[in-house]
Structures are given as C-alpha cells and as structure tokens.
N, CA, C and O atoms as CSV, one atom per row, in Angstrom:
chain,resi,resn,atom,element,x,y,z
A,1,UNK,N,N,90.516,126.649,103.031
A,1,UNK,CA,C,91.440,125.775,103.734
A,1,UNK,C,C,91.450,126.161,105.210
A,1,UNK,O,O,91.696,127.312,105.572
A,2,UNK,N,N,91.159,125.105,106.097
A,2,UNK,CA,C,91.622,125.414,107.357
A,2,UNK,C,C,92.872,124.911,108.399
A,2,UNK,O,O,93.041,123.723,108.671
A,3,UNK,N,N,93.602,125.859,108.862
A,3,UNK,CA,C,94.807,125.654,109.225
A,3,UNK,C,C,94.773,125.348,111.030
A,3,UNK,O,O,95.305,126.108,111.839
A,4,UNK,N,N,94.075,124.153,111.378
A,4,UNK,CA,C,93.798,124.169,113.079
A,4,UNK,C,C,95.409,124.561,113.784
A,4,UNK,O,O,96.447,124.478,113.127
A,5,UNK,N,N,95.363,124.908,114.946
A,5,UNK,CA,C,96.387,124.987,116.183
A,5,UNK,C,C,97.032,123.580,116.412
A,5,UNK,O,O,98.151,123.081,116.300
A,6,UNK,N,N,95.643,123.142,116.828
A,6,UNK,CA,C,96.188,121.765,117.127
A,6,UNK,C,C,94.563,120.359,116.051
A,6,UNK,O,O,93.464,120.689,115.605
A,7,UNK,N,N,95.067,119.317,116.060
A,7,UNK,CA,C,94.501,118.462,115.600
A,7,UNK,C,C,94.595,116.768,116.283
A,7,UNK,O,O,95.381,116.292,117.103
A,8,UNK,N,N,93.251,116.061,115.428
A,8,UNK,CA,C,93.596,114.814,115.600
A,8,UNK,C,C,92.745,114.056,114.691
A,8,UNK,O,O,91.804,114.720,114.254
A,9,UNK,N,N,92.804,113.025,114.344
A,9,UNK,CA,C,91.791,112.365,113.485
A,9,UNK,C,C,90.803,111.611,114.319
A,9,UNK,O,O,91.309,111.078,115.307
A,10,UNK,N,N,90.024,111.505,114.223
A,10,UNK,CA,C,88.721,110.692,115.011
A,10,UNK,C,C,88.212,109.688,114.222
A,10,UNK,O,O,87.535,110.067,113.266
A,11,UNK,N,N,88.376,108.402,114.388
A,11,UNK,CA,C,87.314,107.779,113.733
A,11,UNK,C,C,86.249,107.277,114.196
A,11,UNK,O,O,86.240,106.810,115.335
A,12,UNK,N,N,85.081,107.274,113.362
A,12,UNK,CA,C,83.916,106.993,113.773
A,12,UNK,C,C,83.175,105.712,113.309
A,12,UNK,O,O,83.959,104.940,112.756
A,13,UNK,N,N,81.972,105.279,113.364
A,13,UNK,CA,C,81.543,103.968,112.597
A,13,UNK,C,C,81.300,104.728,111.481
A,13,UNK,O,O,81.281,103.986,110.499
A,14,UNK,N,N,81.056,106.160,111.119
A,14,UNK,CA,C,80.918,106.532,109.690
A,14,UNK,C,C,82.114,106.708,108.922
A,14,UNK,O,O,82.077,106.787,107.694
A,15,UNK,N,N,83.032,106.765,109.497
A,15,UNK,CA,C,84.480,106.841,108.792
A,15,UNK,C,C,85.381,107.210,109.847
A,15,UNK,O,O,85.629,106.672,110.927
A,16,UNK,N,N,85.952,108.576,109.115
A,16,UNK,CA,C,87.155,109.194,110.196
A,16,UNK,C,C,87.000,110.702,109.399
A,16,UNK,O,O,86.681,110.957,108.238
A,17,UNK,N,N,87.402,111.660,110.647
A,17,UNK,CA,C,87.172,112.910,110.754
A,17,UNK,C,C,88.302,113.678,111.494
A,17,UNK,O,O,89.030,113.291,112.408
A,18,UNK,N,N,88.239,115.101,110.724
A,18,UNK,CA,C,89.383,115.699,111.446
A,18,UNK,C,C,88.829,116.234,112.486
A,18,UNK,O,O,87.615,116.326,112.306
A,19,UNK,N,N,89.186,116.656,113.561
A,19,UNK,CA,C,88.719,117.475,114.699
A,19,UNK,C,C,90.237,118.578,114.678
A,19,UNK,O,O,91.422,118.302,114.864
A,20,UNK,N,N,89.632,119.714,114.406
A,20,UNK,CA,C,90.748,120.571,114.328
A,20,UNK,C,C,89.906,121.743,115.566
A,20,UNK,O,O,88.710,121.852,115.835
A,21,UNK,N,N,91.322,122.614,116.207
A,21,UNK,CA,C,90.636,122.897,117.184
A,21,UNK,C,C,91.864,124.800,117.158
A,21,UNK,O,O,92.902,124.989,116.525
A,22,UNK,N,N,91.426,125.378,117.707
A,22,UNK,CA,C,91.924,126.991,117.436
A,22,UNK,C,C,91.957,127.558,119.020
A,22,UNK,O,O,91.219,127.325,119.977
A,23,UNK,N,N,93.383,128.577,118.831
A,23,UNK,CA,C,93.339,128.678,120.407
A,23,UNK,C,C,92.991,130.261,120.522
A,23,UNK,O,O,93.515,130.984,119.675
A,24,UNK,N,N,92.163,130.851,121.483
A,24,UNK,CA,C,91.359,132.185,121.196
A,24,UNK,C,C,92.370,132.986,121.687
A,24,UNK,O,O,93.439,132.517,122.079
A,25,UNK,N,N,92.145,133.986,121.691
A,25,UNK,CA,C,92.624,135.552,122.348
A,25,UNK,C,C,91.311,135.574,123.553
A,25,UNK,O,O,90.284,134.973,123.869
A,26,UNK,N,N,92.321,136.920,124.005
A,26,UNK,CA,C,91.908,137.737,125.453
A,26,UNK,C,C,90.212,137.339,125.303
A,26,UNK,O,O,89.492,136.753,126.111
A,27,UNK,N,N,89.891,137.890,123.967
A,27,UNK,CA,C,88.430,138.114,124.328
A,27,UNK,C,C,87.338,137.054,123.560
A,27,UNK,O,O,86.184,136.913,123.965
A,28,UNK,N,N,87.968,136.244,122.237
A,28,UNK,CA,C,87.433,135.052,121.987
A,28,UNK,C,C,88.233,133.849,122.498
A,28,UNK,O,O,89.430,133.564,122.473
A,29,UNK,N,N,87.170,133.267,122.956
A,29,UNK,CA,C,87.466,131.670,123.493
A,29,UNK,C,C,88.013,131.209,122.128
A,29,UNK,O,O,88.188,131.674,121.002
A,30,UNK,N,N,88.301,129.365,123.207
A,30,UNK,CA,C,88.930,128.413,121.842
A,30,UNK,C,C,87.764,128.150,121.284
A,30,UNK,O,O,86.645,128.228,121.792
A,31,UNK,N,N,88.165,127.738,119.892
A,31,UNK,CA,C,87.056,127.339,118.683
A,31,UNK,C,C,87.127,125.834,118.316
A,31,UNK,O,O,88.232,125.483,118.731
A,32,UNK,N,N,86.611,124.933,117.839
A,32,UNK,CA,C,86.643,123.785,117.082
A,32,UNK,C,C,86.105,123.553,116.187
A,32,UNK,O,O,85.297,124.461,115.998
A,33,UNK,N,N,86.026,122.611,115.221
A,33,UNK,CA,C,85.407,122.330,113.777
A,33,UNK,C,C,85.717,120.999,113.750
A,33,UNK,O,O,86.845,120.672,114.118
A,34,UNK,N,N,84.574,119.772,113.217
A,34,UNK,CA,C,85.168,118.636,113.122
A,34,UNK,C,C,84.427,118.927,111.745
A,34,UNK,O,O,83.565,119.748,111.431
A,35,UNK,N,N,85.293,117.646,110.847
A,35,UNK,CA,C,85.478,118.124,109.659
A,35,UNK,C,C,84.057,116.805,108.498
A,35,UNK,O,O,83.416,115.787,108.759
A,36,UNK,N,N,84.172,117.378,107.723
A,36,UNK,CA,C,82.562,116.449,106.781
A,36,UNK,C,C,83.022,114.912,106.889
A,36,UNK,O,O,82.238,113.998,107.143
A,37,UNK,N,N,84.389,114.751,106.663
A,37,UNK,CA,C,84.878,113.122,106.211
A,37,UNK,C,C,86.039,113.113,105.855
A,37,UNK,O,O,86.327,114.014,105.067
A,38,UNK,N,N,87.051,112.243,106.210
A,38,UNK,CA,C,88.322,112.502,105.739
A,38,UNK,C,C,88.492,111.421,104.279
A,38,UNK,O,O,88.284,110.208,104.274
A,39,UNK,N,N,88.759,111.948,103.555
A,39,UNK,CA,C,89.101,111.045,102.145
A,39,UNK,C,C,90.649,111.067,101.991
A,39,UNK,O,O,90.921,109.870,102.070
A,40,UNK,N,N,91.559,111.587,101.856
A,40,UNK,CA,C,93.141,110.932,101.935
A,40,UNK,C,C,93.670,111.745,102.605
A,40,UNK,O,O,92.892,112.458,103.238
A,41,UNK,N,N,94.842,111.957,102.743
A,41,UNK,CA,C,95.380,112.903,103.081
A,41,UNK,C,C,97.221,112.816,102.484
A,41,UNK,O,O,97.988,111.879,102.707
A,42,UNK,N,N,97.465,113.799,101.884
A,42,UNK,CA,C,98.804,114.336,101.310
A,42,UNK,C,C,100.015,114.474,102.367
A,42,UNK,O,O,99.813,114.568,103.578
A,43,UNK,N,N,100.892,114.477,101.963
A,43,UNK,CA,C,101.910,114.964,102.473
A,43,UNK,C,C,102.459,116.488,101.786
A,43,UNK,O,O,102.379,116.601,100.563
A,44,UNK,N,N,103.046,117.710,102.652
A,44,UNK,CA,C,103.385,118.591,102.102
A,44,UNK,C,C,104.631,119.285,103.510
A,44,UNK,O,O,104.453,119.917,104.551
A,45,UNK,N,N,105.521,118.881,102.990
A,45,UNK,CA,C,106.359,119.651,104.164
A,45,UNK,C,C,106.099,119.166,104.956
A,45,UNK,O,O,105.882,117.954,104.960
A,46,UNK,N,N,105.970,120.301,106.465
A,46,UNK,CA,C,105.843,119.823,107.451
A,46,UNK,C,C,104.356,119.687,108.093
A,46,UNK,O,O,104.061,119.342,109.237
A,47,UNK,N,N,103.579,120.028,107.106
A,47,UNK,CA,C,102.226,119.649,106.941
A,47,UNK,C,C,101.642,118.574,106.287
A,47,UNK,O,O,102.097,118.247,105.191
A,48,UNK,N,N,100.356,117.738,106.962
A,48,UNK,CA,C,99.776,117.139,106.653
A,48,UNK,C,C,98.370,117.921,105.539
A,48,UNK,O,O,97.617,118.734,106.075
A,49,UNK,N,N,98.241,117.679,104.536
A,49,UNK,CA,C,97.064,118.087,103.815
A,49,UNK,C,C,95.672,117.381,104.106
A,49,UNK,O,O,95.784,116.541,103.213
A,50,UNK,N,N,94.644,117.137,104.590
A,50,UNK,CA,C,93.487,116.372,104.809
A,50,UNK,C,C,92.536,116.451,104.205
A,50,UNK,O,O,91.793,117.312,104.677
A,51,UNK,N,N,92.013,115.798,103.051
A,51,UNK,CA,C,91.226,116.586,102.096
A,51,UNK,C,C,89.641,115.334,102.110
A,51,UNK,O,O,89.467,114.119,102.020
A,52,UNK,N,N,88.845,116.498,102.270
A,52,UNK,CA,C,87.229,116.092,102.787
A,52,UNK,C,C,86.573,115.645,102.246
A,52,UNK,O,O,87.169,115.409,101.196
A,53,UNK,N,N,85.176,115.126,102.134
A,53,UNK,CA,C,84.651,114.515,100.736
A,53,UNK,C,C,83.650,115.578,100.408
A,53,UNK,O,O,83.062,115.489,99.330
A,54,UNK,N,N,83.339,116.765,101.371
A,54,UNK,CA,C,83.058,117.939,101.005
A,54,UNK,C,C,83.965,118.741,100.065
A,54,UNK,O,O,83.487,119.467,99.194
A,55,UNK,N,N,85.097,118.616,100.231
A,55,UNK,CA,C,86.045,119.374,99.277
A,55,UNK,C,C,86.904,120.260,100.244
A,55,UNK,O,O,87.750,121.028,99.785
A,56,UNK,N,N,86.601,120.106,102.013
A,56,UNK,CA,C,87.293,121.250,102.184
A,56,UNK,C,C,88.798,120.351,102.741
A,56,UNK,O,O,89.007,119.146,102.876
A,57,UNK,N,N,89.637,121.520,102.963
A,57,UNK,CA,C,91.057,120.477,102.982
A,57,UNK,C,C,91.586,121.495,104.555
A,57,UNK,O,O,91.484,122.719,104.637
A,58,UNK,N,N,92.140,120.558,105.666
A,58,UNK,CA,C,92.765,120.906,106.249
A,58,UNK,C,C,94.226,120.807,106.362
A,58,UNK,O,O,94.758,119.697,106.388
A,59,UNK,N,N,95.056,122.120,106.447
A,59,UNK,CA,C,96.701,121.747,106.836
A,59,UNK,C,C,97.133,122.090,108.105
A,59,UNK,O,O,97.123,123.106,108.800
A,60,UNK,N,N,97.623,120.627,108.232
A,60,UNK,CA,C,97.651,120.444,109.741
A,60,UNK,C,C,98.882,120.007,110.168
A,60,UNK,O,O,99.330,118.993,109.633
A,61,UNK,N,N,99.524,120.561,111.024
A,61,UNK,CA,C,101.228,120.785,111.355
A,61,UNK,C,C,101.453,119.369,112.040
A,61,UNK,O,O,100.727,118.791,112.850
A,62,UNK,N,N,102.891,118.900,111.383
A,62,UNK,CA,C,102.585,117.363,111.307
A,62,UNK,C,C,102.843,117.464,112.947
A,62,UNK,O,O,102.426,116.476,113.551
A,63,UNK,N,N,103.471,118.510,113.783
A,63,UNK,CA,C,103.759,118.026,115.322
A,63,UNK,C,C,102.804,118.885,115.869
A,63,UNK,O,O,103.489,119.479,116.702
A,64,UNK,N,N,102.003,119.213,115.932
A,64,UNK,CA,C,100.584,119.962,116.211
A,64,UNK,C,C,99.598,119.030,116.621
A,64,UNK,O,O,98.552,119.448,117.119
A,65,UNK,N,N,99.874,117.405,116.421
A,65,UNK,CA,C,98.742,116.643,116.169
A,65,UNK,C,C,98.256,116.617,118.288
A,65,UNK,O,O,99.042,116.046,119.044
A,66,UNK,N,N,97.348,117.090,118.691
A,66,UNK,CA,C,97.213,117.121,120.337
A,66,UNK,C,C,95.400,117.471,120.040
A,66,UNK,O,O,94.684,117.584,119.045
A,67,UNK,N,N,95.258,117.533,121.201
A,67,UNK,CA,C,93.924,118.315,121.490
A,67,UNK,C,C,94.213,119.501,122.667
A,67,UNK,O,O,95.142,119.399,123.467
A,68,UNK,N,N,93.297,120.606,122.644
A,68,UNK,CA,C,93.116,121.499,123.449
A,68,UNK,C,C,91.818,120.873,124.320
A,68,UNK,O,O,91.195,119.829,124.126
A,69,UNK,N,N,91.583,122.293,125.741
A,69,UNK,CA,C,90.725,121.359,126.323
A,69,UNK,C,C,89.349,121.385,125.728
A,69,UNK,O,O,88.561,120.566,126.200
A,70,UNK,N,N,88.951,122.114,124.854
A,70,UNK,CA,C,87.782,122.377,123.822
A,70,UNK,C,C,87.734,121.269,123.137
A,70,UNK,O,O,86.752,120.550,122.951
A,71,UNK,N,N,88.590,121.163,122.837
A,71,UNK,CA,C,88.537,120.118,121.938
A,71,UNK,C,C,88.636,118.415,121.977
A,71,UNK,O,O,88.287,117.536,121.188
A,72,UNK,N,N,89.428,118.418,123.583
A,72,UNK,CA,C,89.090,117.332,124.154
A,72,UNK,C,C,87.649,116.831,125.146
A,72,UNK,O,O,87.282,115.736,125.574
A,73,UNK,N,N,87.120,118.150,125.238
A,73,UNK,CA,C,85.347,118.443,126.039
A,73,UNK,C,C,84.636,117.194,124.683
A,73,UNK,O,O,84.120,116.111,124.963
A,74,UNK,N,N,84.800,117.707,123.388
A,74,UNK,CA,C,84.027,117.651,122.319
A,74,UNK,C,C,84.390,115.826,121.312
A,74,UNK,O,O,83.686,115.195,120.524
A,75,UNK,N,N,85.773,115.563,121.874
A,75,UNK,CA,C,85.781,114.351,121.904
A,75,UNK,C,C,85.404,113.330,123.018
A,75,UNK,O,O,85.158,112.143,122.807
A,76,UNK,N,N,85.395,113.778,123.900
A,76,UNK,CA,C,84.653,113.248,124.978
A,76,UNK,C,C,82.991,113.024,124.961
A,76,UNK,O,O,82.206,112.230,125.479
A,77,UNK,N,N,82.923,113.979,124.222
A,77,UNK,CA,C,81.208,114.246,123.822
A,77,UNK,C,C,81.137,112.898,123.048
A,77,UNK,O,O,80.635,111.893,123.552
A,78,UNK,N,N,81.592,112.928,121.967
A,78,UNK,CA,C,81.573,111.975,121.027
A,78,UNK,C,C,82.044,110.721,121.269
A,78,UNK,O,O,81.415,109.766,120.813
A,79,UNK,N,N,83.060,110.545,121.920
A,79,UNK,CA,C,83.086,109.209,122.617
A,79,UNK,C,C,82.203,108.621,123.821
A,79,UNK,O,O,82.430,107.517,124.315
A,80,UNK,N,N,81.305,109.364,124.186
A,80,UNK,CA,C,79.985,109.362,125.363
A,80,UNK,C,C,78.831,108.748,124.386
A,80,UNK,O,O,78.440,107.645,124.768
A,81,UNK,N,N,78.135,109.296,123.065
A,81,UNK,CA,C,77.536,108.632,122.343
A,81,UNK,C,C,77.897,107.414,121.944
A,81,UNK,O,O,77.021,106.558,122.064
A,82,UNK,N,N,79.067,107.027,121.445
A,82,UNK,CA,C,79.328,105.845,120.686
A,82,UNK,C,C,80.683,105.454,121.126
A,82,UNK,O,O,81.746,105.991,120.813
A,83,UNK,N,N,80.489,104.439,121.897
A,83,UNK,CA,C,82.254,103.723,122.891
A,83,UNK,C,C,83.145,103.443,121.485
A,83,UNK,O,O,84.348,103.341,121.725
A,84,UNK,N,N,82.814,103.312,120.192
A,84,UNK,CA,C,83.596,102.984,119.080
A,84,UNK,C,C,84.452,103.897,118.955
A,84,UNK,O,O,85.573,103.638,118.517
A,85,UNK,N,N,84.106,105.068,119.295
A,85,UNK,CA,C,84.803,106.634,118.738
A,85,UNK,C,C,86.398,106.466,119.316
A,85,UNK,O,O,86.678,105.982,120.413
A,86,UNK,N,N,87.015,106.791,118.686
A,86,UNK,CA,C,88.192,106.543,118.970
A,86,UNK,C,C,89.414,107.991,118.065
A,86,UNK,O,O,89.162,108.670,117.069
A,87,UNK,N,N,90.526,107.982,118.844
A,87,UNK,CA,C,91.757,108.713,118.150
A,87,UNK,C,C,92.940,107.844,117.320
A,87,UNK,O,O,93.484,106.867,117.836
A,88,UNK,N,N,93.213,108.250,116.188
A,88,UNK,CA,C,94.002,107.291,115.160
A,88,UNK,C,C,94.706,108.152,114.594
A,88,UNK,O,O,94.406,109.280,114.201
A,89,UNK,N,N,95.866,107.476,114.552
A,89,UNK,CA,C,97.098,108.152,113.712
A,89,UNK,C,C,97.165,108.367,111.958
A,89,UNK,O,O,96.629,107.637,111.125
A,90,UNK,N,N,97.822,109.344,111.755
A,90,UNK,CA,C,98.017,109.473,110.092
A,90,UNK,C,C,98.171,107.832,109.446
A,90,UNK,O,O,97.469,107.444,108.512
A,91,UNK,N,N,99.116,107.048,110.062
A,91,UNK,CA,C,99.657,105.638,109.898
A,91,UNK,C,C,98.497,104.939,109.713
A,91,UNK,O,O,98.318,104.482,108.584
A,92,UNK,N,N,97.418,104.688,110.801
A,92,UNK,CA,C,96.523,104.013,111.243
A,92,UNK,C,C,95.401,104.138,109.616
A,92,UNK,O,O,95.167,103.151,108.919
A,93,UNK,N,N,94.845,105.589,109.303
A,93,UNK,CA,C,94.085,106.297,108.565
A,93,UNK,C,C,94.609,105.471,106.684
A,93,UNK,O,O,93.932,104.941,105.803
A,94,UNK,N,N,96.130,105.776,106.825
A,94,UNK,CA,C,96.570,105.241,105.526
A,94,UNK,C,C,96.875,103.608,104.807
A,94,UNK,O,O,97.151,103.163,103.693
A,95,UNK,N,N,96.616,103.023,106.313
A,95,UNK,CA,C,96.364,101.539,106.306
A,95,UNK,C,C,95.012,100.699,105.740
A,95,UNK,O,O,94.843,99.621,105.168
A,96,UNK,N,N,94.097,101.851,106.243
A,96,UNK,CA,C,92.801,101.555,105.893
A,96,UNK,C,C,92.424,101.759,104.611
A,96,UNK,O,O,91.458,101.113,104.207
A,97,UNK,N,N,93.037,102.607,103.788
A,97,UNK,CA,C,92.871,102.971,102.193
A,97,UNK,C,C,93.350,102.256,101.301
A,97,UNK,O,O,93.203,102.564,100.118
C-alpha cells in the first residue's frame, strides 16, 4: 500500500491514474509514483482507498489531494505529450463508473 503526501488523479486517454507524490528530507529529494490504473476507489475515514488494476492500492488523505513541485514538473510532462491529460476529482472519477 502506498500512502502519498500529497495526490491527484490524472486522467488520461488510457483511463485515469493516481499520481501520488512524497516530500523528502535534508538529504533525499521529493519522490513520485504514478500509479498502473485506477479501478474504483473506497471510502475509509478520512482516507480515500484507490485500488489499481495491478492490485496495488493507494490511501490517500481525503484533504491532501494537491501536487508538490515534483509532482507538478511530472504532470506537466504529461500534459506536454497529450493536451487530453487532465486533473479530475474523486466526484468526476465516480461518475464515470
């Protein structure tokens, strides 16, 4: 399970994806991970559950949802390949299912 800092969902023309992103210490930088595919996602507390079609599941703090600047470099990346790429809400994600 991975527990990002901060998050956001991305969707793509292949679906939608988590982009979860980690904030470093003194001596490691920030980290990111975008995730295999998002298949539903749970509610649990004050966490969102995001569970992959790989199997892996992110919990992601429902007011956490932001980007860092790593992580906004790397959506930028991805919105530079394909103008479709876009940021979408939990709401947006559960409409589509």
């Amino acid at each position: 399970m991975y527990t990002p800092d901060k998050w956001i969902i991305v969707k793509i023309p292949q679906g939608a994806k988590v982009l979860g992103s980690w904030s470093g210490g003194y001596l490691d930088g920030d980290s990111w991970r975008l995730s295999s595919g998002l298949e539903k996602i749970e509610e649990d507390g004050d966490y969102y559950l995001m569970h992959n079609y790989s199997g892996s599941i992110y919990k992601c703090h429902k007011e956490m949802e932001g980007m860092n600047m790593v992580a906004l470099s790397i959506f930028n990346q991805l919105k530079g390949m394909d103008e479709s790429v876009e940021q979408i809400s939990v709401e947006e994600f559960n409409e589509k299912k």
